[in-house]
SETORLO-169850 format. One line per field, with one value per residue (C-alpha): residue number from 0; x, y, z. Coordinates in steps of 0.05 Angstrom, whole numbers, always signed. Layout:
# SETORLO-169850
pos (NUM | ...)
xx (X | ...)
yy (Y | ...)
zz (Z | ...)
This chain:
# SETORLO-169850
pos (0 | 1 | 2 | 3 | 4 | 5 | 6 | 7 | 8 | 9 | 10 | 11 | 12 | 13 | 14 | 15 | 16 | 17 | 18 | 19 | 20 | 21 | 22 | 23 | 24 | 25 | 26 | 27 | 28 | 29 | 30 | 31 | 32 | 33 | 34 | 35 | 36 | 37 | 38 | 39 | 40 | 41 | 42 | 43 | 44 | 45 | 46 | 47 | 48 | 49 | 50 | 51 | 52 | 53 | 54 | 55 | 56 | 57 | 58 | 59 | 60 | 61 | 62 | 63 | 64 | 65 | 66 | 67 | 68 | 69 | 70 | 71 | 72 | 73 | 74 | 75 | 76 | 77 | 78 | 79 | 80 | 81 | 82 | 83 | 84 | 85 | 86 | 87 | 88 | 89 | 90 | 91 | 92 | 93 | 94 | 95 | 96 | 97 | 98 | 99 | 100 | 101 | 102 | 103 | 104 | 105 | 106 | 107 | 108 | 109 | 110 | 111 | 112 | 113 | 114 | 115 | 116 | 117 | 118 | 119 | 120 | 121 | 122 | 123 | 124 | 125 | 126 | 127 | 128 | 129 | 130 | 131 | 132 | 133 | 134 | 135 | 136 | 137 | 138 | 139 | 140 | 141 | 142 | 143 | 144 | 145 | 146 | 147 | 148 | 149 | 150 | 151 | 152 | 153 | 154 | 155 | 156 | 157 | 158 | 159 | 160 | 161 | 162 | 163 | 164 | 165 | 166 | 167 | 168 | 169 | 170 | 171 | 172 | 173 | 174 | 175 | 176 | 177 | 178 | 179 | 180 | 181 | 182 | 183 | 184 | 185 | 186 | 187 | 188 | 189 | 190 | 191 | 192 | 193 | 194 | 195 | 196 | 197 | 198 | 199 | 200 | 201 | 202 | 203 | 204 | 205 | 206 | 207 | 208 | 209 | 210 | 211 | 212 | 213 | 214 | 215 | 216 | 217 | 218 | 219 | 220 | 221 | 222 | 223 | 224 | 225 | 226 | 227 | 228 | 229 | 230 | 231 | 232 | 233 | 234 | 235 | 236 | 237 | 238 | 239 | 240 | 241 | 242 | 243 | 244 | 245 | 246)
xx (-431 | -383 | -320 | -334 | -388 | -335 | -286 | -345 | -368 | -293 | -280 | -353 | -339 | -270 | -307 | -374 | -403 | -361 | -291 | -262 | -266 | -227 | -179 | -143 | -77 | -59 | -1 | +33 | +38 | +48 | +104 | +136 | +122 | +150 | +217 | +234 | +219 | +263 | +323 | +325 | +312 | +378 | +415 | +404 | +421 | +495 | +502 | +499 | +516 | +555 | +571 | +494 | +480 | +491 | +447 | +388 | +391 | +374 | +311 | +245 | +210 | +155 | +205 | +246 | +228 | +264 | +335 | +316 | +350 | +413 | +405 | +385 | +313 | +291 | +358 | +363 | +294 | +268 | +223 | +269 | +308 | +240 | +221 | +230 | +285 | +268 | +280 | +235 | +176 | +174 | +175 | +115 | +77 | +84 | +37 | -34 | -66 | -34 | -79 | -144 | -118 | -118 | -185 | -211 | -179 | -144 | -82 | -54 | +15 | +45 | +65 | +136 | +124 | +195 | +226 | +267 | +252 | +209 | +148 | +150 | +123 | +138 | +134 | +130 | +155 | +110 | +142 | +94 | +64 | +112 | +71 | +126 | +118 | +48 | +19 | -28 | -101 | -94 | -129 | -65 | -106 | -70 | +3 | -7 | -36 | +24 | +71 | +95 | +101 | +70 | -7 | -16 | -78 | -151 | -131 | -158 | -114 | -133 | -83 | -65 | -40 | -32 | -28 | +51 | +59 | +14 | -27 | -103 | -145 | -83 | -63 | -54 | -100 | -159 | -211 | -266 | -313 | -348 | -303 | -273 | -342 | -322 | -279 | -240 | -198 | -120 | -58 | +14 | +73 | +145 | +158 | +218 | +246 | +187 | +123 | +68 | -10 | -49 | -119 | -139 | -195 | -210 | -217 | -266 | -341 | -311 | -336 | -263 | -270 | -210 | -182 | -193 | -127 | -96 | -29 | -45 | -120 | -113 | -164 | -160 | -182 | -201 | -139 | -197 | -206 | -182 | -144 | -84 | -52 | -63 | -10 | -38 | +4 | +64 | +106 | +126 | +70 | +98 | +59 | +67 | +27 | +32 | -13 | -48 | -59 | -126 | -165)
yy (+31 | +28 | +55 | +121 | +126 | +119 | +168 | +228 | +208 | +231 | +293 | +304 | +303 | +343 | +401 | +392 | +393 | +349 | +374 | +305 | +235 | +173 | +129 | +61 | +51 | -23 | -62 | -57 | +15 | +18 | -26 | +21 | +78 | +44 | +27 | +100 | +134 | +85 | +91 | +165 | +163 | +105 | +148 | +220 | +173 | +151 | +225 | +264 | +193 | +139 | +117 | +95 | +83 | +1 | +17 | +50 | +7 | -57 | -11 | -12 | +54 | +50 | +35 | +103 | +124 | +73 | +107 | +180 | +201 | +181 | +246 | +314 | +296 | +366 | +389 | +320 | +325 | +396 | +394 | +397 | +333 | +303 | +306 | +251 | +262 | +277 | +200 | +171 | +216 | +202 | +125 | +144 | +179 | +111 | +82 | +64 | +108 | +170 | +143 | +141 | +217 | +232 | +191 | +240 | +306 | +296 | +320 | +351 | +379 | +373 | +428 | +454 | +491 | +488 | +514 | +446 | +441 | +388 | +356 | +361 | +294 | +288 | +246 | +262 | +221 | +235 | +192 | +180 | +230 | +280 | +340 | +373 | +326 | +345 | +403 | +450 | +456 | +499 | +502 | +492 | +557 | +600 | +577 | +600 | +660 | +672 | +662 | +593 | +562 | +596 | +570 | +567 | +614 | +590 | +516 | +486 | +464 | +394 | +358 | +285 | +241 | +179 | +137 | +87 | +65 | +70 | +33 | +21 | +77 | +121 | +153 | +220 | +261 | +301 | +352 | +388 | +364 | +420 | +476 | +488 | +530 | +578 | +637 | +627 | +671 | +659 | +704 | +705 | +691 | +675 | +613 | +575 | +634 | +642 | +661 | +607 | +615 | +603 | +593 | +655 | +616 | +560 | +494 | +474 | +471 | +448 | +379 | +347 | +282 | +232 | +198 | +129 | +107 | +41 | +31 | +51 | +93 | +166 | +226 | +276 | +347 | +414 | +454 | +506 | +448 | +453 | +392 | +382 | +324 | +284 | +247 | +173 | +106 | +69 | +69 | +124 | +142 | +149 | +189 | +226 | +282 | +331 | +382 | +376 | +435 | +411 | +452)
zz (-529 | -591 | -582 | -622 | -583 | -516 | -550 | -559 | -487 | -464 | -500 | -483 | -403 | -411 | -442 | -408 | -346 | -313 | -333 | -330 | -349 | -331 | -366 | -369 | -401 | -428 | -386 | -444 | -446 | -367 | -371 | -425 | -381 | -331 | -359 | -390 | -323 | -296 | -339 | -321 | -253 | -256 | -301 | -252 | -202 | -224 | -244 | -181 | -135 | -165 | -112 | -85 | -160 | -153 | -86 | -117 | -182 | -147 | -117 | -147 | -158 | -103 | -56 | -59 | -2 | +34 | +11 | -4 | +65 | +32 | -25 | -20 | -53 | -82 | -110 | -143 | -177 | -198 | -259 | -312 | -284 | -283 | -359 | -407 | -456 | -532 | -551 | -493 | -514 | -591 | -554 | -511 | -569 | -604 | -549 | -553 | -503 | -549 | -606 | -552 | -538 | -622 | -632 | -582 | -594 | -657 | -680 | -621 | -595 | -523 | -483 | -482 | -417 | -407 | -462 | -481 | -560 | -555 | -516 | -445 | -415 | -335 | -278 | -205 | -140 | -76 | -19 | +38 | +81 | +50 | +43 | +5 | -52 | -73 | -106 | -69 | -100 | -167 | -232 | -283 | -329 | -267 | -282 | -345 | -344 | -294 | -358 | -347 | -411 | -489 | -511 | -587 | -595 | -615 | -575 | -513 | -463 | -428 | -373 | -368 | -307 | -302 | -244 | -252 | -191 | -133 | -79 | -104 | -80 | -56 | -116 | -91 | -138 | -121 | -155 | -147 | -200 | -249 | -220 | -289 | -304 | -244 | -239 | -174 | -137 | -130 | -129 | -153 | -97 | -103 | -88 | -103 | -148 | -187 | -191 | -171 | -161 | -95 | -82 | -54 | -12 | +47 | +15 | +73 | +44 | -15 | -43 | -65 | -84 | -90 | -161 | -134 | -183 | -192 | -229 | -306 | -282 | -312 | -306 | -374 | -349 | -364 | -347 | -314 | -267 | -187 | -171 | -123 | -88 | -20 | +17 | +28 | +28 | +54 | -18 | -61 | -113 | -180 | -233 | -306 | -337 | -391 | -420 | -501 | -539 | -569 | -631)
């Protein structure tokens, strides 16, 4: 298979019957990803604790969890807090799995679900067995149509993750393959101060399978696709994702 041949295949399974398909990112580009996610974690750090910033700067990411007792964990990392900054996106649309994304969905913008000015492009921590660090299973179409964030019209929305750092075959992600061509129920509550969805049904009976990830392994999606996350390993998994506006 050529590699246009590889780049139809993936748009192919996004929009088809599938609703996904699977990437791999270069070291380069992990490495890259690596080092912007940690300059802001660093520089958050030294802004609301100077004093543990020498502490958590000799820390590697996956190993967070080892001094996250010493902070209050979700005031120091909402969303926002968790977003690149302007300059580290146009650095991480400069890398080569942004050209795979183009090759397959051409010219395409990045969400501003956030309201920032510019491309929203954001990483998660999930320390382990913290059930508070993963999202419940959702379809992203439902935040949406809930008002978080503005969709172009006449554009197809389609989600990337991407594993950073992780333990092989504990990468926290899981889906329900094809569910993107079903209507499924779900509801607005408040949660947090604002309005979230939630499935409006047992997940038992359903047939979730799990994103077997390694570091740099990302899954492209339908944004009508139910996914969610699963606690699983003894270091903090780090991840990023951000949603395309495709034509």
């Amino acid at each position: 298979m050529n590699k246009n041949q590889a780049h139809k295949k993936l748009t192919a399974s996004v929009f088809g019957k599938n609703g996904f398909s699977l990437i791999k990112i270069s070291d380069t580009d992990l490495e890259a990803l690596r080092g912007l996610i940690s300059q802001q974690f660093q520089e958050r750090i030294e802004g609301l604790y100077p004093s543990l910033s020498r502490e958590f700067k000799s820390l590697p990411l996956d190993f967070y969890h080892e001094k996250a007792h010493l902070i209050d964990h979700k005031k120091s990392w909402p969303k926002v807090a968790r977003i690149l900054h302007r300059g580290a996106v146009e650095k991480v649309r400069t890398l080569n799995f942004m050209t795979l994304l183009g090759t397959n969905f051409g010219k395409f913008q990045i969400s501003d679900e956030e309201d920032l000015g510019y491309e929203n492009i954001y990483w998660r921590l999930v320390r382990p067995n913290s059930l508070s660090d993963i999202g419940p299973l959702h379809a992203d179409e439902w935040f949406w149509a809930l008002g978080h964030g503005r969709s172009p019209p006449n554009v197809r929305r389609v989600k990337v993750w991407i594993a950073i750092y992780c333990e092989r075959g504990k990468g926290g992600f899981r889906f329900l393959k094809g569910s993107h061509l079903k209507e499924w129920p779900y509801r607005g509550v408040i949660k947090d101060g604002m309005m979230k969805p939630e499935f409006d049904i047992p997940e038992a009976g359903l047939d979730l399978e799990i994103f077997e990830s390694g570091p740099g392994d990302g899954i492209v999606f339908n944004d009508k696709l139910l996914h969610g996350g699963i606690v699983g390993g003894s270091k903090t998994r780090v991840s990023i994702e951000f949603t395309i506006f495709a034509e």
